[in-house]
Each structure stands twice: as structure tokens, then as C-alpha cells.
C-alpha positions as a printed Julia matrix, in Angstrom:
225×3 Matrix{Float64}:
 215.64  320.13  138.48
 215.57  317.88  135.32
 217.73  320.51  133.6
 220.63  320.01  136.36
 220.42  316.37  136.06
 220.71  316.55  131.98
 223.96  319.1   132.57
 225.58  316.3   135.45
 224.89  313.55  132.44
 226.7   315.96  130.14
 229.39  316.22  132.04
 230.25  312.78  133.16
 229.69  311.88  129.76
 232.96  313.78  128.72
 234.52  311.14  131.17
 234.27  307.94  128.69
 233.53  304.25  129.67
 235.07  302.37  132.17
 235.94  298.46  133.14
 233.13  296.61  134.97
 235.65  296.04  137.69
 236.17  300.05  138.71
 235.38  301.06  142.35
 233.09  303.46  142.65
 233.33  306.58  144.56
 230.71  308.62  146.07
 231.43  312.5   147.05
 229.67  315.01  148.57
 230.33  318.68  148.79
 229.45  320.74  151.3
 229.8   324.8   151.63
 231.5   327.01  154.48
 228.15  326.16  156.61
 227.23  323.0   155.18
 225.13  323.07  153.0
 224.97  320.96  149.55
 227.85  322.63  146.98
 226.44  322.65  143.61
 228.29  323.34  140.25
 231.78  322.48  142.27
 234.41  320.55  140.54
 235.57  317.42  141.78
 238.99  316.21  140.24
 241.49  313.64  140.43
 245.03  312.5   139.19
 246.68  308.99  139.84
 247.96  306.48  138.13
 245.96  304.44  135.7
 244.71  304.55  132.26
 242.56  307.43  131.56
 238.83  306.99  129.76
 238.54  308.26  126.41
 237.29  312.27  126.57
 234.57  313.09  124.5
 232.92  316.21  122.96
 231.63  318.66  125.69
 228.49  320.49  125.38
 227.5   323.98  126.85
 224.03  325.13  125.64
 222.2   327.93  126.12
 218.37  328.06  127.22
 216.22  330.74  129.0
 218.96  333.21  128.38
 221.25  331.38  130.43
 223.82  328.65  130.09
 223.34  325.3   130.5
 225.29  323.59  132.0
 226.48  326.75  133.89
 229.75  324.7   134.96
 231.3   322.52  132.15
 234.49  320.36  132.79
 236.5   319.22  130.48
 239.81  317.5   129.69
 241.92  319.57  128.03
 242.0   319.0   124.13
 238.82  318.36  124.31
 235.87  320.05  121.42
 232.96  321.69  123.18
 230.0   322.72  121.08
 227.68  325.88  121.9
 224.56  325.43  120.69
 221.63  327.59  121.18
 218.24  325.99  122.05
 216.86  329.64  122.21
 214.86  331.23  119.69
 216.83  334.09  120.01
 219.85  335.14  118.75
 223.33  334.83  121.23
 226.84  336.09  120.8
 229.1   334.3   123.14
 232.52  335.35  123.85
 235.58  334.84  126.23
 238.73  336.69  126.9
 240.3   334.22  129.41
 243.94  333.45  129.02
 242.71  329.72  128.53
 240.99  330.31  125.45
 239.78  333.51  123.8
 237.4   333.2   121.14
 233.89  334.42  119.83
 230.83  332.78  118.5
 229.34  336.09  116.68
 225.26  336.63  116.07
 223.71  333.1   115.69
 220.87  330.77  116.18
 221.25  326.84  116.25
 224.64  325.41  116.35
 228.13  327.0   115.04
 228.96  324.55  112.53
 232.57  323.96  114.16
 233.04  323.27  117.89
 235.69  325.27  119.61
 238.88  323.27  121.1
 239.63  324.06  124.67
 243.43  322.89  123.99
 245.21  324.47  127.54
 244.59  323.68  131.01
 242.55  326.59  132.88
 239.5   328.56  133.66
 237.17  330.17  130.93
 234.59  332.59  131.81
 232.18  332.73  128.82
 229.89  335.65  128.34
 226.72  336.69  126.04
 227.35  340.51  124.56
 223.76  340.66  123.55
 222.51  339.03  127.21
 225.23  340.1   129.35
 224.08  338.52  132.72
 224.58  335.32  131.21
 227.96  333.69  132.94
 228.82  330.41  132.45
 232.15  328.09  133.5
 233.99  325.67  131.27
 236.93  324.29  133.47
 239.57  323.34  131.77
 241.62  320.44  133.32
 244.62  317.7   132.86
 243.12  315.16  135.31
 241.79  312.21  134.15
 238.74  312.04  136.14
 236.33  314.68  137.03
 233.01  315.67  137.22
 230.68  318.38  138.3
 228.43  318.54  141.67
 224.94  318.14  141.02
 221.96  320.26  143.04
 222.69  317.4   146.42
 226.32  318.77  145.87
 226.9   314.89  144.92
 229.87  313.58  142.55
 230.04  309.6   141.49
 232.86  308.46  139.63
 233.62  305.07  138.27
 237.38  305.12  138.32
 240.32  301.93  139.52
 241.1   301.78  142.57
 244.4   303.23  144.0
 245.74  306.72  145.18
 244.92  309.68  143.78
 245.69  313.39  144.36
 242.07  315.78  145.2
 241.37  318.8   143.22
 238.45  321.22  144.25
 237.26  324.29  142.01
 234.1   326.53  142.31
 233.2   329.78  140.88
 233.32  331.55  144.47
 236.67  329.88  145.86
 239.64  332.51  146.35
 241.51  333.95  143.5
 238.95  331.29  141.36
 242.16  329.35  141.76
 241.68  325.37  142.13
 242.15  323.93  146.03
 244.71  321.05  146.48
 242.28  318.54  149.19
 245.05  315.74  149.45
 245.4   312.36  148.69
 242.36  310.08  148.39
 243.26  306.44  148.61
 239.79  304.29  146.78
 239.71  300.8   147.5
 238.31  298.09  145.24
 235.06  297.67  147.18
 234.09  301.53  146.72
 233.9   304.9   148.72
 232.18  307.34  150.54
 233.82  310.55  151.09
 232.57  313.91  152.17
 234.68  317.61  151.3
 233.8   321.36  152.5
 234.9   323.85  150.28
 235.36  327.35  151.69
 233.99  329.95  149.46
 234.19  333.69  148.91
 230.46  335.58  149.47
 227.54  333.81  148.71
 227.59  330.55  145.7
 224.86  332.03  144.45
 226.66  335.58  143.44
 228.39  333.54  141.05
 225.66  332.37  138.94
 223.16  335.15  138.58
 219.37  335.18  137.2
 218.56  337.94  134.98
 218.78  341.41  135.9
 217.62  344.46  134.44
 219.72  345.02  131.14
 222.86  347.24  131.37
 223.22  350.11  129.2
 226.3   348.46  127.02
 224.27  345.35  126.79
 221.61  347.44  125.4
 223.39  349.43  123.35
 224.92  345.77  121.47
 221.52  344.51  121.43
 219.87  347.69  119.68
 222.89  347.96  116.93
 222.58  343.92  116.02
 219.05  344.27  115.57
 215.4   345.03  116.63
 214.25  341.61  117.56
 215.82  340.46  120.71
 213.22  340.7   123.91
């Protein structure tokens, strides 16, 4: 539980600071039958300056990564590192951004810049149940869902245009939810998301080990559990 509440800081901390004088605004996400959405993506666009964005971070503990849904602005520098004391190989061939962080342990010395708009699917050849999200996005405010499904932003008030994303929606494609008018005193708001199958499929625990991720695992070395 601590874990998911150190990923939600992450992520709103890519957001920047804002005036004292922002409303606040309080969402909740709710499944198909619902139930509390976690890892969604909350998003908005309106008028207004936008906070600073700052460097993203997507770790990678317990053979999985953490957070497993990152947002980001785009242009923005997310590092990778590995709080494992094993060895990872992260990769992605999304349109987005392709890249690969070969064999290592620690922290790749240079971050890698998420510089278009989209989806990334990131993936571990050595560990290759490990799936994580980095969301890619031109809105200026955002932020993840933590485990209550629960999104606070500090943002101006005015009218802004809704944005939903989760790893299970259709097509993985981002859901227009409207306008959202915030006043200055604050807001409450509450949003289903419809997915496909079960949230859950999209963020698997550890299977049994396939026979390609095997076979990478054996031919980088002999110490990997």
C-alpha cells in the first residue's frame, strides 16, 4: 500500500507547483461495476498557464515496475532505475518511443526523453511478465488514480476538456468524458470508465517463466533467480 502511495507522489510530482489560490478538484474513478479504478489516467486541457513538468520516474522493484502507470507531459525525461539486485533489460517498441535500456543494475546514467504524445508499453526481456505504462500526454494537468481510484489536482479554476485512459479501455485508446467546468471554491466529481476484461489482466504478478524469457535469461548470464 505504501508503494502505491510513493508511485501517486511520483506522479503528481511531474505536475509542478501551483498558486495558493488554485481550486482544488477531487475525482474518483469507478469501473464498469463500480468499484475503485486504480492506475487510470485522469487528464485535462483548458486554458491557463501550465506548471512546470519535471523528471518522471519509473522504477523497478520485486521484478515489477513501479509505478506500473507513469504519466507524463510530453518532452518530459523519465529515468529507469533499478532498485533490484538483479539485473533488468527494459525495452519498448511503441510508436511513441522505441528504445532499450540493455543488461544493467542501478541507474542508466542518461534518462530517456518521451518527446511525442502517446502510449508506451515497456517490457523486461530477461523478466518478461513485467508490463508497465508510461502515458504520454499534451495536457497540462494529469495524474494517476491511486488504490481508492482517487485523483486530486490543484489546478485554476475554469473549463476544461476530460481525458480518461486505462490499460483495459478499448483499442487502449484515450476516452473523451466532456467538459468539466471547476469553480474557485473546489470540486467533487465522480467518472466510470468502461473497461475491456478484468483491470487486473492488465497488470499481471509473476507467472511461470516463458521459454523465450528463459532462453534471454540463460544466454545473458547464470545469475538471475
Amino acid at each position: 500500500m505504501k508503494l502505491h502511495r510513493l508511485a501517486l507522489v511520483l506522479v503528481l510530482g511531474g505536475l509542478g507547483s501551483v498558486s495558493a489560490g488554485a481550486a482544488t478538484l477531487d475525482i474518483d474513478l469507478r469501473d464498469g461495476q463500480g468499484q475503485p479504478l486504480e492506475n487510470a489516467v485522469f487528464s485535462l486541457r483548458g486554458a491557463g498557464p501550465a506548471p512546470a513538468a519535471a523528471q518522471g520516474v519509473m522504477d523497478q522493484r520485486n521484478k515489477q515496475f513501479l509505478p506500473r502507470v507513469l504519466a507524463v507531459r510530453t518532452g518530459t525525461s523519465v529515468k529507469f532505475p533499478n532498485s533490484d539486485n538483479i539485473r533488468h533489460h527494459v525495452y519498448s517498441f511503441s510508436p511513441a518511443k522505441r528504445f532499450e535500456l540493455r543488461l544493467y543494475q542501478g541507474t542508466p546514467s542518461e534518462p530517456v526523453l518521451f518527446d511525442k504524445p502517446g502510449l508506451v508499453v515497456l517490457g523486461c526481456n530477461i523478466h518478461d511478465w513485467m508490463l508497465g505504462y508510461v502515458y504520454v500526454t499534451d495536457d497540462p494537468w494529469f495524474a494517476v488514480s491511486d488504490e481508492r481510484g482517487h485523483v486530486r489536482l490543484e489546478l485554476p479554476a475554469g473549463t476544461y476538456q476530460v481525458s480518461l485512459w486505462h490499460p483495459q479501455v478499448a483499442d487502449m485508446l484515450p476516452v473523451a468524458a466532456g467538459s468539466l467546468q471547476v469553480p474557485e471554491q473546489g470540486l467533487a466529481r465522480q467518472y466510470p470508465l468502461q473497461l475491456v476484461g478484468d483491470a487486473a489482466q492488465a497488470l499481471p504478478t509473476q507467472p511461470a517463466p516463458s521459454a523465450f524469457g528463459e532462453a534471454i535469461r540463460k544466454a545473458a548470464s547464470d545469475v538471475y533467480p
